[in-house]
Backbone as a ProteinNet text record, in pm:
[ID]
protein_1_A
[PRIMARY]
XXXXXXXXXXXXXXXXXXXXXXXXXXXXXXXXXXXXXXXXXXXXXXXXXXXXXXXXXXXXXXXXXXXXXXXXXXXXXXXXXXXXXXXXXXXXXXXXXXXXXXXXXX
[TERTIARY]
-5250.3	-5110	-5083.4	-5042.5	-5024.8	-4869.7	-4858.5	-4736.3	-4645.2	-4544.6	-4350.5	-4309.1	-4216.9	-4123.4	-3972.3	-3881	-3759.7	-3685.9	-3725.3	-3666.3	-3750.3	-3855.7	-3978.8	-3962.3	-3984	-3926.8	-3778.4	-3665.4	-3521.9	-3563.9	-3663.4	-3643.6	-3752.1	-3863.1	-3933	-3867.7	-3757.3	-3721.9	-3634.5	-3576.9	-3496.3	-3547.1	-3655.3	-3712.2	-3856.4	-3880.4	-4009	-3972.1	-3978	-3933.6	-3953.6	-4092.9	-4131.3	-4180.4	-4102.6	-4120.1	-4174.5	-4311.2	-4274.6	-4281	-4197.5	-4172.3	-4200.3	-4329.8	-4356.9	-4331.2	-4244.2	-4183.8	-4199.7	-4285.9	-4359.8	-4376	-4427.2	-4360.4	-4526.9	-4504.4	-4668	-4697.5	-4638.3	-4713.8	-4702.8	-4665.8	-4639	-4753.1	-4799.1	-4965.8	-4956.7	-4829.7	-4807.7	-4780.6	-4756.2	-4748.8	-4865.4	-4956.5	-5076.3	-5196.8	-5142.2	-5257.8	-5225.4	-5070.5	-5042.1	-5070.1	-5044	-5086.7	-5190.5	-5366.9	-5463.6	-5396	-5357.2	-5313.3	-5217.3	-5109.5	-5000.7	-5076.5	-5172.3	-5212.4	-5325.3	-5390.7	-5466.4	-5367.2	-5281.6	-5176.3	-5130.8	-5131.1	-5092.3	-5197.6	-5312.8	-5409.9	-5441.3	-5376	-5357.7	-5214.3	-5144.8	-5065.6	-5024.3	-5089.9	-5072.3	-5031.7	-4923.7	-4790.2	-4705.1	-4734.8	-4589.8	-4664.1	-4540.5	-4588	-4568.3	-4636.5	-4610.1	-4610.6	-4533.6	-4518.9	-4533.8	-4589.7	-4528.3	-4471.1	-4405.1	-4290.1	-4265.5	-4319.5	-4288.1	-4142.9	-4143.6	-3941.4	-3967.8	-4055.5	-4023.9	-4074.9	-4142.3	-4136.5	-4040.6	-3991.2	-3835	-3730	-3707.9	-3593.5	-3485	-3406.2	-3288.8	-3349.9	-3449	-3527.1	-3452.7	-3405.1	-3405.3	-3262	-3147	-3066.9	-3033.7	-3097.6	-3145.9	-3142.7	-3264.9	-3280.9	-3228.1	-3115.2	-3081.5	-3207.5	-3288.7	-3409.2	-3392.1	-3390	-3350.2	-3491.5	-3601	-3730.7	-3846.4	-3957.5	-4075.1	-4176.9	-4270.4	-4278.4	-4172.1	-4170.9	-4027.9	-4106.5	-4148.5	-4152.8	-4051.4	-4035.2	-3961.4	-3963.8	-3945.7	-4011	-3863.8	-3883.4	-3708.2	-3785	-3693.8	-3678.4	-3591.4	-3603.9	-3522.6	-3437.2	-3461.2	-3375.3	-3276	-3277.5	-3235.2	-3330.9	-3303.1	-3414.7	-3430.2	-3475.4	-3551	-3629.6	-3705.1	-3797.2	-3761.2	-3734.5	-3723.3	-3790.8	-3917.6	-3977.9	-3990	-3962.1	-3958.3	-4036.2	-4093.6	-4151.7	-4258	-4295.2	-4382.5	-4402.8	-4433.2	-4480	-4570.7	-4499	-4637.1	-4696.5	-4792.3	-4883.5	-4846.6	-4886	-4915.7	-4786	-4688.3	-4513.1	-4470.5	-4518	-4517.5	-4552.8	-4678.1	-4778.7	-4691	-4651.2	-4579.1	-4444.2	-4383.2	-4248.9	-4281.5	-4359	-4380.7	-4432.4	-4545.4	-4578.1	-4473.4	-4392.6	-4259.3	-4187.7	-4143.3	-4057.9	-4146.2	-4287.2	-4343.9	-4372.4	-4367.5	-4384.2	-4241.2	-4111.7	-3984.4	-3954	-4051.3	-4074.8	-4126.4	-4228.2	-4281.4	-4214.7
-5930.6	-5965	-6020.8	-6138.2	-6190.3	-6141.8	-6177.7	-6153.3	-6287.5	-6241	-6384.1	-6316.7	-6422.2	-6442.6	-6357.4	-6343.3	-6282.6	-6410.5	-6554.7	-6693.6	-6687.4	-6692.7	-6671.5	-6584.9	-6448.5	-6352.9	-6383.3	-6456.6	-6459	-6579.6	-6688.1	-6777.1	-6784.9	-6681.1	-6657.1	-6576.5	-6459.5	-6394.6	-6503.5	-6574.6	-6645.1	-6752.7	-6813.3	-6936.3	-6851.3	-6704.6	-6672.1	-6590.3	-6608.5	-6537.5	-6405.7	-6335.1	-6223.2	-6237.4	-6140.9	-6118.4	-5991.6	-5961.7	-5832.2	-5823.8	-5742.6	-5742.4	-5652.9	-5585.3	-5468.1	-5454.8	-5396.9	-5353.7	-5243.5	-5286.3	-5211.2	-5167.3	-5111.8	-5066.4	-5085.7	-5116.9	-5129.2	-5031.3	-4880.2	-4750.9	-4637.9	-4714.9	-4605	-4536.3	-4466.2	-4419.5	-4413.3	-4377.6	-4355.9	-4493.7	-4610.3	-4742.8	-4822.2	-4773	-4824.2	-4748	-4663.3	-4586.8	-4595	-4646.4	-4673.9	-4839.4	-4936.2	-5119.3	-5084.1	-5042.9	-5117.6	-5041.1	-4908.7	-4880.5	-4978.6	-5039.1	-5139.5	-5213.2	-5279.4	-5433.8	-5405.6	-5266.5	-5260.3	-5288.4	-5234.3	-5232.5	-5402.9	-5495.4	-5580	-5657.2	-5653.8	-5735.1	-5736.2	-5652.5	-5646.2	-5706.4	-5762.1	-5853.3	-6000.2	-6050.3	-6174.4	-6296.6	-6266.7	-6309.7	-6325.9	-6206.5	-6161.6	-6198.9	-6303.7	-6317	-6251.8	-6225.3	-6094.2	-6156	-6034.2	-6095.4	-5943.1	-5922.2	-5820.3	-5841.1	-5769.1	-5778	-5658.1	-5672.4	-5581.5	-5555.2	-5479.7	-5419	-5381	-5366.4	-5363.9	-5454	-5568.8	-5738.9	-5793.5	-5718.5	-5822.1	-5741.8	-5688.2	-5564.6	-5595.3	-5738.3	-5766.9	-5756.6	-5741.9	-5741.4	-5607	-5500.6	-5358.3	-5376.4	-5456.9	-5496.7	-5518.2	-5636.4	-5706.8	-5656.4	-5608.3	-5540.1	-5389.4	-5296.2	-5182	-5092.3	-5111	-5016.1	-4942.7	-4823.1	-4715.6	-4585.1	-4628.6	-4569.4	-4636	-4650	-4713.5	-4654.2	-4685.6	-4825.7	-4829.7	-4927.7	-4995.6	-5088.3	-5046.8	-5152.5	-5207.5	-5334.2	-5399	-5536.4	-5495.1	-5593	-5672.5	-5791.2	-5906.5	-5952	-5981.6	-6017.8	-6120.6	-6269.6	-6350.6	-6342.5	-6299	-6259.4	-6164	-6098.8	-5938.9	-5817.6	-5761.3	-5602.2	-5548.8	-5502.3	-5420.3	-5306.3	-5294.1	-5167.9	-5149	-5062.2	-4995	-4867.5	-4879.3	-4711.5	-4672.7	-4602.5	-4613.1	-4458.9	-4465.1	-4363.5	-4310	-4226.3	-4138.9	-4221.6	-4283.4	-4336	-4289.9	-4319.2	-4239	-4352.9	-4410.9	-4562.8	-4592.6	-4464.7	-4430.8	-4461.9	-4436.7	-4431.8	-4597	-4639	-4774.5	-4883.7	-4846	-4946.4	-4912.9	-4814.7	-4810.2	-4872.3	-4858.5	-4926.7	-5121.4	-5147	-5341.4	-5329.4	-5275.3	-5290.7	-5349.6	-5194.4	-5196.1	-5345.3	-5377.9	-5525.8	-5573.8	-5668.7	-5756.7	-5762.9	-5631	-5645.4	-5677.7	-5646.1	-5690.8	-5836	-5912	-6043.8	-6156.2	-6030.6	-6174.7	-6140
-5215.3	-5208.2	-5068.5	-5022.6	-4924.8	-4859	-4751.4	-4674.5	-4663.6	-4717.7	-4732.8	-4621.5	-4630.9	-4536.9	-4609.2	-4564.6	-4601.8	-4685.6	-4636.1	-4688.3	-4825.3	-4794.5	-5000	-5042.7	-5012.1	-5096.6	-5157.1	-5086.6	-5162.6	-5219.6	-5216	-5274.4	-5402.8	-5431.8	-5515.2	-5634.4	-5631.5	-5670.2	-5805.3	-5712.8	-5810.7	-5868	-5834.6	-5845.7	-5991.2	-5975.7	-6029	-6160.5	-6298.2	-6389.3	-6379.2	-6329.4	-6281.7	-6145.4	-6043.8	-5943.7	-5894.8	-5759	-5750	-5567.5	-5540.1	-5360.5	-5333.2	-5221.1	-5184.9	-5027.3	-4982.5	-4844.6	-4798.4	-4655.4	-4623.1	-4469.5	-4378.6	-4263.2	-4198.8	-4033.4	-3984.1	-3978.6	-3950.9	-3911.3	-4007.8	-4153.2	-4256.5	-4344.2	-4309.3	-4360.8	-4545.2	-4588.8	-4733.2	-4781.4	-4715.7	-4749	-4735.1	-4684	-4662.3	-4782.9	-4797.5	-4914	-5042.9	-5089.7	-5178.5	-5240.6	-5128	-5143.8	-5246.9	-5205.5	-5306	-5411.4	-5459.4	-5598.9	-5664.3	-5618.5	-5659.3	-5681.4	-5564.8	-5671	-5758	-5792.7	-5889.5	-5988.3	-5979.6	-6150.7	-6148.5	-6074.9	-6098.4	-6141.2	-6081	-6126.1	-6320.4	-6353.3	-6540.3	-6574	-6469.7	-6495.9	-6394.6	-6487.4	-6390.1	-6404.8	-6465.6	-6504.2	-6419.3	-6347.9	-6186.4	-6072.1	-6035	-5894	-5752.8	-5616.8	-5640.7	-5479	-5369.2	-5233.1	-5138.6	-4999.6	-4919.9	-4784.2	-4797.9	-4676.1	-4599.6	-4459.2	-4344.7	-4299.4	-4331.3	-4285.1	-4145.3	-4057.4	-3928.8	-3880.7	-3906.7	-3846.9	-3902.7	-3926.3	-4026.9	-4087.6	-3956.9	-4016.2	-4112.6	-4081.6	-4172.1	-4334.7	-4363.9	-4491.8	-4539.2	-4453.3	-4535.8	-4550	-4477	-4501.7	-4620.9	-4646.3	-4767.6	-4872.5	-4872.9	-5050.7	-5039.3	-4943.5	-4966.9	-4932.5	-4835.2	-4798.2	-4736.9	-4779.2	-4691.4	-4634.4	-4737.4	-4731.5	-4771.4	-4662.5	-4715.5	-4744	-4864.6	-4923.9	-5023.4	-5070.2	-5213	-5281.9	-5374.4	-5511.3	-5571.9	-5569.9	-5628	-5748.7	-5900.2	-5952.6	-6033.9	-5990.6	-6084.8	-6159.3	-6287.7	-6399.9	-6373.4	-6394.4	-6387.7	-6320.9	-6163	-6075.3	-6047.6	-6132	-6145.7	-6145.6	-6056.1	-6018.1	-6169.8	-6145.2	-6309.4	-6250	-6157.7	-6159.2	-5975.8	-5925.3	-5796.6	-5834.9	-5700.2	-5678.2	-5573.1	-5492.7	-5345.2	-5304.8	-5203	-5103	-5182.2	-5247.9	-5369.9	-5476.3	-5521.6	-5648.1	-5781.6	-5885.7	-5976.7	-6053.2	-6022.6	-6049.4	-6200.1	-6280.2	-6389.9	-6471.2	-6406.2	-6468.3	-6421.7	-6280.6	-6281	-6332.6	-6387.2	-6487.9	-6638.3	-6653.4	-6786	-6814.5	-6688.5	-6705	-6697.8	-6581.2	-6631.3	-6723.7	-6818.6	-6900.3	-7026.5	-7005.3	-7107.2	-7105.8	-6987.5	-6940	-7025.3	-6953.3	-7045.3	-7175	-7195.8	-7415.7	-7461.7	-7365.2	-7457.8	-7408.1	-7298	-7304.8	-7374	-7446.5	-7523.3	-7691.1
[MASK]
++++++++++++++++++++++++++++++++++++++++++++++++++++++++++++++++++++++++++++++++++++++++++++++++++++++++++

């Protein structure tokens, strides 16, 4: 998963039928051990395009999307949020919920 800008992330979101934004902090040890699990679950969908974003190289970012704790999964649906998971994650409940989205997509 490569690193956007705060301008691509707002302009992917709306521009990408499925979006997913992972915001993330440089010294957050639970944001760093969680990344390879997220993009394992994405790599079975690759459909969503997918971006990460440092909230402390780019603080107005937490502004932004309402961040109040990192990490934040964030996945849009035609430019509307659909899945927020923030701090603790359960992979397992995450992979089930896009799952869910994309089967009432096609």
């Amino acid at each position: 998963m490569e690193d956007v800008t705060l301008e691509e992330a707002k302009r992917n979101l709306i521009h990408e039928s499925l979006y997913f934004l992972y915001l993330y902090g440089t010294n957050c040890s639970v944001c760093h051990a969680l990344l390879p699990q997220v993009e394992e679950v994405l790599k079975d969908f690759t459909q969503i395009k997918s971006g990460k974003l440092n909230v402390h190289e780019i603080p107005e970012a937490a502004g932004e999307f309402s961040v109040f704790t990192i990490p934040v999964l964030l996945l849009y649906v035609e430019g509307k949020e659909s899945i927020r998971e923030a701090r603790f994650v359960n992979i397992e409940s995450f992979r089930s919920s896009i799952n869910r989205i994309i089967t009432m997509m096609t």
